[in-house]
C-alpha positions in Angstrom: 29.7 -35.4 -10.1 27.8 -38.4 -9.9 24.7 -39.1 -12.0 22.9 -41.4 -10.5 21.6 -40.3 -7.5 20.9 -42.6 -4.3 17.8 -44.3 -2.7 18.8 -41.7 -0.1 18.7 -38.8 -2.1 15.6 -39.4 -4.2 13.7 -39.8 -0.9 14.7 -36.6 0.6 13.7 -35.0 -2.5 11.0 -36.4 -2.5 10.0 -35.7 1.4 11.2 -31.9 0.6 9.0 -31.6 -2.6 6.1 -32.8 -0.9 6.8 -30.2 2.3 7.0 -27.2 -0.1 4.1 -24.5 -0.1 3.5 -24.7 -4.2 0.9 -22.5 -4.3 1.5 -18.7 -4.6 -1.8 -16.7 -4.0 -0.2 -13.3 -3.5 2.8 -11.2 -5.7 6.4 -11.6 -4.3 8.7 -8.6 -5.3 11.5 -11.2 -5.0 9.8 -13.9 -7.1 9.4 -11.2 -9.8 12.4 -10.1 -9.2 13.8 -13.6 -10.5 11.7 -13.1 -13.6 13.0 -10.0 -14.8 10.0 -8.1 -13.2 11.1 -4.7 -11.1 7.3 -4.8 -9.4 8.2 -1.9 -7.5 4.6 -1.0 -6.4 4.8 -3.6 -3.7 7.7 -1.8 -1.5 8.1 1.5 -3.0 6.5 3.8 -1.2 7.9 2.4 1.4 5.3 0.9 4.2 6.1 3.2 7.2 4.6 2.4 10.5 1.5 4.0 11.5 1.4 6.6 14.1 -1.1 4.6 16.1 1.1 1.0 16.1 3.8 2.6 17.0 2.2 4.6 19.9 0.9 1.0 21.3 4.3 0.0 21.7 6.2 2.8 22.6 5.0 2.6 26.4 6.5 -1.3 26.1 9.4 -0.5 24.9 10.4 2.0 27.5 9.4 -0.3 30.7 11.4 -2.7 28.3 14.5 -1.2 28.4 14.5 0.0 31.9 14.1 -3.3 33.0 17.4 -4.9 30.6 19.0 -1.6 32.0 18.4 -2.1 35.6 18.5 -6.3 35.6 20.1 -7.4 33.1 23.5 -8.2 33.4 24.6 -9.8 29.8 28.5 -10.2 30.5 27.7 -12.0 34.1 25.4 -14.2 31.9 28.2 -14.7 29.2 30.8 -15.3 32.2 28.3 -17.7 34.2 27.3 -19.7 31.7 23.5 -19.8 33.2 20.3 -17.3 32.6 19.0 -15.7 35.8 15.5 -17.6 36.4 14.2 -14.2 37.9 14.7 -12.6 34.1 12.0 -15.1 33.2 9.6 -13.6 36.0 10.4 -10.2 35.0 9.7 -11.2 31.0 6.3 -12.2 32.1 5.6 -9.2 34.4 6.3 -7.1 31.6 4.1 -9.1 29.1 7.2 -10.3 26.7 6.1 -13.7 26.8 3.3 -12.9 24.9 3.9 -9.7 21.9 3.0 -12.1 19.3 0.2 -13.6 21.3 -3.8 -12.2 20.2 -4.7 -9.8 22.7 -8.2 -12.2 23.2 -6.0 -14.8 24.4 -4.0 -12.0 26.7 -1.2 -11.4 24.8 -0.3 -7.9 23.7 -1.2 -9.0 19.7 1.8 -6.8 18.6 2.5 -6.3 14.8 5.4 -7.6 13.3 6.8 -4.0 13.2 6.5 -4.0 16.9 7.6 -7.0 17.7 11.0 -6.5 15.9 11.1 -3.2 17.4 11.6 -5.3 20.6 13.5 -8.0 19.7 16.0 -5.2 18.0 16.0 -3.4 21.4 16.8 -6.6 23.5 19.1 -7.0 20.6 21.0 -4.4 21.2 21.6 -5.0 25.3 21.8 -9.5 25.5 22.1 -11.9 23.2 20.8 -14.8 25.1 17.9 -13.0 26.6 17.2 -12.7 22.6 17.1 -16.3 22.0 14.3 -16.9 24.9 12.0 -14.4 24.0 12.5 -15.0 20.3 12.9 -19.2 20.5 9.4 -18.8 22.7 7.3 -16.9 20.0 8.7 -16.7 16.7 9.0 -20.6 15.9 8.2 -21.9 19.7 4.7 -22.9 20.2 2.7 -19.7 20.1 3.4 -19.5 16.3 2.3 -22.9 15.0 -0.4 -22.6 17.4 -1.6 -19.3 15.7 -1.6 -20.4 12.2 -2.6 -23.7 12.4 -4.5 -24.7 15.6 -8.3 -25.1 16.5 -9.8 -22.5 18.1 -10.0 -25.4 21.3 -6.4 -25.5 21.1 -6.0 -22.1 21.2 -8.0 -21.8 23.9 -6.1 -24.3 26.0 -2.7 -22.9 25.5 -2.3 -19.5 24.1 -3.1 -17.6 27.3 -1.0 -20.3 29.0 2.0 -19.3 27.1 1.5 -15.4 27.3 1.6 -15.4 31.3 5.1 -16.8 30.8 4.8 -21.0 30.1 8.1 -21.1 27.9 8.1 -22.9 24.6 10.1 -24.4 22.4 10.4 -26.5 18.9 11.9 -29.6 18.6 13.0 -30.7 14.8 16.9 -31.4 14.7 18.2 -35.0 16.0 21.2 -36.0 16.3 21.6 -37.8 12.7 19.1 -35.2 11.3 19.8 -31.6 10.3 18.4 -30.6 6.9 16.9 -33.9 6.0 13.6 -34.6 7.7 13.6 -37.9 5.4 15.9 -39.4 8.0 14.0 -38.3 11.2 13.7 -41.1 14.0 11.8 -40.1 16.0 8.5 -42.0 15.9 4.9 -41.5 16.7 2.3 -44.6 16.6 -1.1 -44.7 17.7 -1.6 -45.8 21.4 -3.4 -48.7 22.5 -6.5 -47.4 23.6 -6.5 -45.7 19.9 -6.9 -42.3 21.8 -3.8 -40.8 21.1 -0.1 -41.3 20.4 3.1 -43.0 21.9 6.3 -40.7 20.8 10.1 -42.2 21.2 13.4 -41.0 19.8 15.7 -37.9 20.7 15.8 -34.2 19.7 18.9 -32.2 19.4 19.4 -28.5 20.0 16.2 -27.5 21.1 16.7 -24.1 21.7 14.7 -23.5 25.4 13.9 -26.6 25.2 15.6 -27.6 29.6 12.5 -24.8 30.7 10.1 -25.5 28.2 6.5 -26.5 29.8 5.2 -26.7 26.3 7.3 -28.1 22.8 6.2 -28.8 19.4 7.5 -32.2 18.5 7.8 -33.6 14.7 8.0 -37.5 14.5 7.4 -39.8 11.5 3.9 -41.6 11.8 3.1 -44.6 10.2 3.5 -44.3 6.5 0.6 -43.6 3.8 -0.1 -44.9 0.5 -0.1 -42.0 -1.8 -1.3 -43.0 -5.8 0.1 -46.7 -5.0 3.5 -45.4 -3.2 4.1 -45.5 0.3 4.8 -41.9 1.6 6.5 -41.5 4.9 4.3 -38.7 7.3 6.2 -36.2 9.7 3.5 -34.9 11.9 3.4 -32.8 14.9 2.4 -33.0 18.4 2.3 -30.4 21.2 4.0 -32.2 23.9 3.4 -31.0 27.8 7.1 -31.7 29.0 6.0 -33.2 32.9 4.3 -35.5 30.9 6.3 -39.2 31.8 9.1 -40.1 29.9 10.5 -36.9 29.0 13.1 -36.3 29.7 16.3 -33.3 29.2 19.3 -35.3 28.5 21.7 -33.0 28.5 22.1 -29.1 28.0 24.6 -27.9 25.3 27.3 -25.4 25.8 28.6 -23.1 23.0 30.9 -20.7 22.0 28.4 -17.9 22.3 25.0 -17.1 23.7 26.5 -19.0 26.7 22.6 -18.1 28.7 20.6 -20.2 26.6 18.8 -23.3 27.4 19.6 -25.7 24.6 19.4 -29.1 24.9 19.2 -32.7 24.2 15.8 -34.3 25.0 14.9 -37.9 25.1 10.9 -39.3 24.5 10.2 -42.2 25.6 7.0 -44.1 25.7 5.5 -40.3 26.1 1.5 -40.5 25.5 0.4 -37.5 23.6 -3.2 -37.5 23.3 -5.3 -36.7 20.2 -6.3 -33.4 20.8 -2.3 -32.2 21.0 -2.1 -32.7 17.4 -1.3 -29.6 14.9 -3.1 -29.0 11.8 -3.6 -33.0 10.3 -1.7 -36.3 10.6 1.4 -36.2 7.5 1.4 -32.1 7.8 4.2 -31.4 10.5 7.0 -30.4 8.0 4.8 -28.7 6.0 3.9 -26.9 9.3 7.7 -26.3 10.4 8.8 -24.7 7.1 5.8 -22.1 7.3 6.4 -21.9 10.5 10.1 -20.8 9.8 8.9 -18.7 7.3 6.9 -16.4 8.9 8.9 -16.3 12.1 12.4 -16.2 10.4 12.1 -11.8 10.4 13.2 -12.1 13.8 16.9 -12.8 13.3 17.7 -10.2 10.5 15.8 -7.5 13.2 18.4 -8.8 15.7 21.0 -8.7 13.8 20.8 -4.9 12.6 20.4 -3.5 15.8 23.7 -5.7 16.7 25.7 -4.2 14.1 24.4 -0.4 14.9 25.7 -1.1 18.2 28.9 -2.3 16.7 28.9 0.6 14.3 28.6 3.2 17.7 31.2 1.0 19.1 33.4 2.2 15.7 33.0 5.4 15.4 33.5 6.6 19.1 37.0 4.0 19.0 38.1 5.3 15.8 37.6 9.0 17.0 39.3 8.7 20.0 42.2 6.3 19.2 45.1 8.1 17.5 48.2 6.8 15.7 50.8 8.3 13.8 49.3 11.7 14.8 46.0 11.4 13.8 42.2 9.3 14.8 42.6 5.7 13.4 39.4 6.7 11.4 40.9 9.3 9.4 43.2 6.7 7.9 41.5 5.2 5.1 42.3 1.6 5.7 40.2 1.6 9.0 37.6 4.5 7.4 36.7 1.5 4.3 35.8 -0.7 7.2 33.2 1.8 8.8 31.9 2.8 5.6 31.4 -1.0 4.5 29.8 -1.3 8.2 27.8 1.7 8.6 26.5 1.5 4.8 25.2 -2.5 5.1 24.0 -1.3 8.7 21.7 0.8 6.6 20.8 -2.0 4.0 20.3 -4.3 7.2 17.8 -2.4 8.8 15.9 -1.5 5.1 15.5 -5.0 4.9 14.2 -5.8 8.9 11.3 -2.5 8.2 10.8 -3.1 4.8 9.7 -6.9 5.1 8.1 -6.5 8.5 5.9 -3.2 7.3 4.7 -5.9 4.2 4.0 -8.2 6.8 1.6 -6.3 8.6 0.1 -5.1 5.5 -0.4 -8.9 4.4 -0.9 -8.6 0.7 3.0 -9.8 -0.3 4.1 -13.9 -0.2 6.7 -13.2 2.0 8.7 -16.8 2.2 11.6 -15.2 -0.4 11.9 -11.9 0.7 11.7 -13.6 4.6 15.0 -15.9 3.3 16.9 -13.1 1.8 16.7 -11.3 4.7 17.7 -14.1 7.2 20.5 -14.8 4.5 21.5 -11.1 3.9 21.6 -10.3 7.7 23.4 -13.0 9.0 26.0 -12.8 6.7 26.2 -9.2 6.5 26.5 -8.6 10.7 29.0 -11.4 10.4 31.5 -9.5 8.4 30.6 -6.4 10.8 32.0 -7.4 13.9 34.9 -9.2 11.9 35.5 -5.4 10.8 34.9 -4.1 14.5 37.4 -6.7 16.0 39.8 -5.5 13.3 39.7 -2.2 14.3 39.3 -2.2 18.1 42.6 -4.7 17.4 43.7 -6.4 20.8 40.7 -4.5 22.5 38.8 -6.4 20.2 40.2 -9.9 21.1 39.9 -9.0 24.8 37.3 -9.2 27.4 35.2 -6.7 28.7 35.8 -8.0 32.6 39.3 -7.5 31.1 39.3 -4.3 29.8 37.5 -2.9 32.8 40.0 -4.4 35.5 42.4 -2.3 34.2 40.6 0.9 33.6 39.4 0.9 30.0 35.7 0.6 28.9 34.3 -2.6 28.8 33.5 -2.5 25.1 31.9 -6.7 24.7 33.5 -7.0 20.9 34.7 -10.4 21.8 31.4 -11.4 23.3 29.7 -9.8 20.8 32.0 -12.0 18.1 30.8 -15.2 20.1 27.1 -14.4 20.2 26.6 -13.3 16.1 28.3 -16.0 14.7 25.1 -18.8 15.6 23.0 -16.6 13.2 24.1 -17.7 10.0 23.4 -21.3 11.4 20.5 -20.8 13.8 17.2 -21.6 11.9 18.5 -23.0 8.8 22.4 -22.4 7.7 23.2 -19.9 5.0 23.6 -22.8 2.3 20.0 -24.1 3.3 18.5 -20.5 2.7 21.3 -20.8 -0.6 19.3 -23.8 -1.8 15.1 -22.9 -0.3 15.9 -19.7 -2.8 17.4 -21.2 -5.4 14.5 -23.6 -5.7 11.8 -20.9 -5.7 13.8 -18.9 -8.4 13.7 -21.7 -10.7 10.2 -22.7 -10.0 8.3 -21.2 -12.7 10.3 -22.3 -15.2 10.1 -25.7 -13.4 6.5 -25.8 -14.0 6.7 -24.9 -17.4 9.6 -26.8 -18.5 10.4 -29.1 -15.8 8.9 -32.7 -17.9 11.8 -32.1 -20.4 14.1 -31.8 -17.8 13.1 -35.5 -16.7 14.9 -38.5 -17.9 11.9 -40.4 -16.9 9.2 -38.6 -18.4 7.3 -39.8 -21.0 7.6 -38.6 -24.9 4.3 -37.3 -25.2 4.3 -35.4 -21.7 7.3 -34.0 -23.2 6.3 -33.2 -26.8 2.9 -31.4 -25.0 5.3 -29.6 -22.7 7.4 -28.6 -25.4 4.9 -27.0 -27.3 3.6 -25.1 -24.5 6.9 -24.0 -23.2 8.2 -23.0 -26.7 5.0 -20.4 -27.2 5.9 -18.9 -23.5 9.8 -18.6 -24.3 9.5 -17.2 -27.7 7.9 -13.8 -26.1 9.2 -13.7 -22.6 13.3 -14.3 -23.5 13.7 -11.6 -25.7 11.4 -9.6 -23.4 14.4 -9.8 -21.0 16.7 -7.9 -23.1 14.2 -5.1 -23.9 13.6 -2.1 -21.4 14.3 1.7 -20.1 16.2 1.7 -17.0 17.5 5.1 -17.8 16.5 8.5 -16.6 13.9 10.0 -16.1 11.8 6.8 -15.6 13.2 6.5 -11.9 13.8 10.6 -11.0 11.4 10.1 -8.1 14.4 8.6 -6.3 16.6 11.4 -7.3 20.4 11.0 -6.6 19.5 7.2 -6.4 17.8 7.2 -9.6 21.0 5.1 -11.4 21.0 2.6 -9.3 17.0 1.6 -9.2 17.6 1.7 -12.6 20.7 -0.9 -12.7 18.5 -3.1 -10.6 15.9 -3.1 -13.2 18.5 -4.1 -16.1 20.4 -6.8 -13.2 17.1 -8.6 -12.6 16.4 -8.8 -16.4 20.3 -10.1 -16.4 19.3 -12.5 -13.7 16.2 -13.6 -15.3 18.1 -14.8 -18.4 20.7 -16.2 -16.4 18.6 -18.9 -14.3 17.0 -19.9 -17.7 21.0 -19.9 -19.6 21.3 -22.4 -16.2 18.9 -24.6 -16.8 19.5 -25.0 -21.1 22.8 -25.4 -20.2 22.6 -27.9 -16.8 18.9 -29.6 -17.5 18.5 -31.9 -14.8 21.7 -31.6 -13.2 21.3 -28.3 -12.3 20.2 -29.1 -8.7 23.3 -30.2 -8.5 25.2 -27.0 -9.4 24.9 -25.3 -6.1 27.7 -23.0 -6.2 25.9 -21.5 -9.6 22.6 -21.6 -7.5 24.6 -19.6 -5.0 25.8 -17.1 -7.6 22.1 -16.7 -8.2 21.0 -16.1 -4.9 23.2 -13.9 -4.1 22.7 -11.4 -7.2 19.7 -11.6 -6.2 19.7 -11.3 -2.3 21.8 -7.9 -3.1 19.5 -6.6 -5.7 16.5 -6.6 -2.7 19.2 -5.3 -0.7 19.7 -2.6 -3.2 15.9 -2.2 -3.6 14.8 -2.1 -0.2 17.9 0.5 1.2 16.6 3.5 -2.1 13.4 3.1 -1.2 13.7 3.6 2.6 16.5 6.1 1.9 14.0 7.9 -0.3 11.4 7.6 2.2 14.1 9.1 5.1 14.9 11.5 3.2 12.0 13.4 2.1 11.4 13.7 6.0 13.9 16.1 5.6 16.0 17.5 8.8 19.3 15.1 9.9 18.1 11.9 7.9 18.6 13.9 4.3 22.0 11.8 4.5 20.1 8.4 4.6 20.8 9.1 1.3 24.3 8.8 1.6 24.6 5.3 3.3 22.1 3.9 0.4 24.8 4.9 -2.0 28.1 4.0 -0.8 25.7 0.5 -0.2 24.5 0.2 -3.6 27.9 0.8 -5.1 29.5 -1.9 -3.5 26.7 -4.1 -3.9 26.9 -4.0 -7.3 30.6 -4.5 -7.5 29.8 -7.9 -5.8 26.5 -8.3 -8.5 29.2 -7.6 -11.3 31.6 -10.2 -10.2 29.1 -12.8 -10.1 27.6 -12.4 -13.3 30.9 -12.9 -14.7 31.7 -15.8 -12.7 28.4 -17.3 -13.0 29.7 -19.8 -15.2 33.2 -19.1 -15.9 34.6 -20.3 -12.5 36.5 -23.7 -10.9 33.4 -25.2 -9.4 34.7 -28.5 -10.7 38.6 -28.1 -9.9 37.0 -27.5 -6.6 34.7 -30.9 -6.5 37.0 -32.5 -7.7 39.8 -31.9 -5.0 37.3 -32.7 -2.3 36.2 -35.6 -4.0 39.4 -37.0 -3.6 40.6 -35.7 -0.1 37.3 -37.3 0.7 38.8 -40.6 -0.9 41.9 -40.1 1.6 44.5 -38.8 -1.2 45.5 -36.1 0.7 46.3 -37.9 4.0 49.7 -36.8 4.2 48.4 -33.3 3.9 46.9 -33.9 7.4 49.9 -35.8 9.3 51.5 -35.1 12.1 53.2 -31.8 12.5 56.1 -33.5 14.2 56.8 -36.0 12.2 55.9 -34.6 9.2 57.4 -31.6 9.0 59.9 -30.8 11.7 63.5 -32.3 11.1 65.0 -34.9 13.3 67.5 -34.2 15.8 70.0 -35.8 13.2 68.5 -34.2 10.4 69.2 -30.8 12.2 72.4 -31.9 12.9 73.8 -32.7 9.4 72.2 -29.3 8.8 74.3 -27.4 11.2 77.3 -29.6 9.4 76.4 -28.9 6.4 76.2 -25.1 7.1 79.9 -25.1 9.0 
């Protein structure tokens, strides 16, 4: 790999570093997770709703799911290609527009519990009706507006955008996915010095051909920061009938084929003063909280997707039989709806587990909100690969198909379309790969991080030397020492085992990121696929966490969901198969074989490898002539 990194790079880095929240003012189980720390206090018991929350929504909910039942037709939507515009009517009729909006502002000021309790439910019945409702209020503008606007601003728009004035957020460009350093879009100050003159393009701004209202980031003019120049991304509320803007075009995909997505253009488009969020240099600062906090939504829609994949299963593979028996007594097709039904479980742990510590408010949620986004995504993904497997050629065909000649319209192929967006949608798997990563290795960053630095000088280094050395003498060979087994976890009874291999794992982990970072230094940034090893030990170990402690909690309820207990444990065994396999591969792997192949199909040595099938491969009349000769 390269050692000297570009202008390029160092800039991003830069722009990144500067965007990060650094401060932690509240525990993270995850964070401690990385440390070695099982801090189970902060999920186990686990946070069950209260009676009263759920009672405000259970009235919702109902009207809700009438309404999809009675109106919403998800498969014409699919076939059409275009979103009913009375849905958006109904939406506001019912008050969807608003759950997350303050009741003083007329929204119904649901909790996050709630909230996901509706997305789940819409889940379950349309994927694009999903993507409005959840585009409008989990990162549209209702949510930046809530954490970071004046109380005037509020004012103007909140109640605005609860009747049913859609919203959107505009970040992507065309040459810009994951690195804001190279945003074009710009913002300078207008003549009259009120305000601000926006020009460039956003791509893929989900509702963003009905928005009224978007939140735009553009680069202002740069600041000097300690005698550098520091480029600022800030970010405007912009009124879309203001003049010059303008929906260029509106994407189509493979999937969610209702959505409004699109490419917008700005130009010359006065925003005034007032539409500013939060301060002048903040607005990536502001988008990464703001996909923090609203990034629960995704992981709620994507367990109830793969509990209506998991019904879709188990009534297929009880009434389809072959070679004299149901397909799910075979156990080829039975390990698939075990592996499905038992992540289901771990899916939906996750979704109640981080939004009942949302509502409580006294946990940094930023990892645990990752980890579920990654975990989900990933998770339903391999789901409705398993369903399509098992429903075989039902699987691959339509539902108008299978109802025109007489079968039930099971939507597995629409359903395929629709879930794969979500490991891309709000930041890609290898984005939440990398945001985790860098939060695992933070505190040893802080402590360590100046003798890391080629550029830093010797006595910064000496000073952090000594410091670091007094920390690491106690707290490495801390991470070897502990009980794990019984009794010290009995209170989760058959579970006990594996709360107690997630205690050893994340002292395992802990010693692992620092092994990582003795053994990379500075070029560990670079390692990604060791990062991802990381992650995903511990992504499962939550996983693990989070489905004994609801499990526990389920099953102390008593009655039919004693057998919670079941799914947590065919999930926790298989999870720690994958935890066991990389530890072991953690370093001992062919990363570099790997690199190094791409490197150099990258460089064109492999350009045969691409040719054309013709002429590459398939003989010549002639050639298939002396054959046949040859043969005679």
């Amino acid at each position: 790999m390269a050692e000297v990194k570009s202008q390029g790079a160092v800039e991003a880095m830069e722009v990144a570093e500067a965007s990060r929240q650094t401060e932690w003012e509240k525990p993270s189980f995850v964070g401690d997770l990385f440390l070695g720390n099982l801090n189970l206090e902060l999920i186990h018991p686990f946070p069950e709703q209260p009676a009263a929350d759920k009672a405000e929504a259970d009235e919702f909910l109902h009207r809700l799911e009438r309404y999809l039942a009675e109106n919403v037709d998800a498969d014409e939507i699919d076939r059409s290609g275009e979103y009913p515009k009375e849905h958006f009517a109904g939406f506001a009729e019912l008050g969807a527009w608003g759950m997350k909006i303050p009741k003083e502002y007329g929204g119904l000021g649901f909790s996050a519990t709630n909230y996901n309790r509706a997305i789940a439910l819409v889940a379950t019945w349309c994927g694009s009706s999903v993507a409005w409702l959840s585009a409008h209020q989990s990162i549209g503008v209702p949510q930046p507006l809530k954490l970071f606007g004046t109380p005037e601003q509020k004012k103007r728009w909140l109640p605005r955008l609860a009747k049913g004035a859609i919203s959107a957020f505009a970040l992507t460009e065309p040459g810009v996915g994951s690195d804001p350093a190279k945003m074009e879009t710009r913002a300078v100050r207008s003549s009259d010095g009120k305000g601000w003159i926006i020009n460039g393009e956003k791509l893929w701004c989900t509702n963003g051909t009905q928005a009224e209202l978007i939140v735009v980031m553009a680069q202002t003019p740069p600041k000097m920061v300690k005698g550098r120049e520091k480029k600022q991304i800030t970010a405007f509320v912009v009124e879309t009938n203001t003049p010059g803007v303008e929906v260029a075009h509106r994407c189509q995909f493979m999937g969610l084929r209702g959505i409004g997505n699109g490419l917008l253009r700005f130009k010359d488009v006065y925003v005034p003063d007032e539409n500013l969020l939060w301060g002048e240099g903040l607005g990536l600062k502001l988008a990464l909280i703001t996909l923090n906090t609203g990034r629960l939504t995704i992981p709620a829609g994507c367990a109830a997707g793969a509990r209506r994949m998991l019904q879709i299963a188990r009534e297929w593979a009880a009434e389809r039989v072959q070679w004299g028996a149901p397909i799910g007594k075979h156990e080829g097709v039975a390990a698939k709806i075990a592996w499905m039904a038992s992540h289901t479980f771990a899916m939906e742990a996750i979704v109640w587990l981080t939004s009942g510590l949302a509502d409580r408010g006294d946990v940094d949620l930023r990892l645990e909100a990752a980890m579920a986004k990654l975990f989900n995504t990933e998770v339903a993904w391999q789901c409705v690969d398993h369903l399509v497997q098992i429903r075989g050629g039902r699987g691959y065909e339509t539902a108008q198909s299978l109802a025109a000649r007489g079968e039930k319209p099971y939507p597995v192929e629409r359903i395929m379309r629709d879930m794969r967006i979500n490991r891309i949608f709000e930041g890609t798997s290898e984005i939440q790969h990398l945001f985790i990563a860098r939060e695992a290795v933070d505190p040893h960053m802080k402590r360590a991080g100046v003798l890391l630095d080629p550029k830093a000088p010797l006595g910064a280094k000496g000073s952090a030397a000594g410091r670091a050395g007094l920390h690491y003498a106690h707290w490495y060979p801390s991470r070897y020492l502990g009980w794990s087994r019984f009794p010290r976890f009995s209170e989760f009874g058959p579970l006990s085992g594996h709360m107690g291999y997630v205690e050893r794992a994340s002292r395992h982990l802990s010693r692992s990121i620092f092994h990582a970072m003795m053994r990379y230094q500075a070029k560990l940034e670079r390692k990604q696929m060791v990062l991802f090893r990381i992650v995903d030990i511990g992504t499962d170990l939550f996983a693990m966490s989070a489905a004994v402690s609801y499990a526990t909690m389920l099953a102390k309820k008593g009655g039919d969901h004693k057998n919670a207990i079941d799914l947590a444990d065919v999930f926790c065994s298989e999870a720690r198969m994958r935890i066991d396999y990389n530890f072991q591969h953690l370093f001992d792997n062919h990363d570099e074989e790997s690199y190094k192949l791409v490197t150099n199909l990258l460089k064109g040595d492999y350009k045969w490898f691409e040719g054309d099938l013709v002429e590459q491969v398939m003989p010549t009349t002639e050639q298939l002539e002396q054959m046949v000769a040859k043969m005679a």
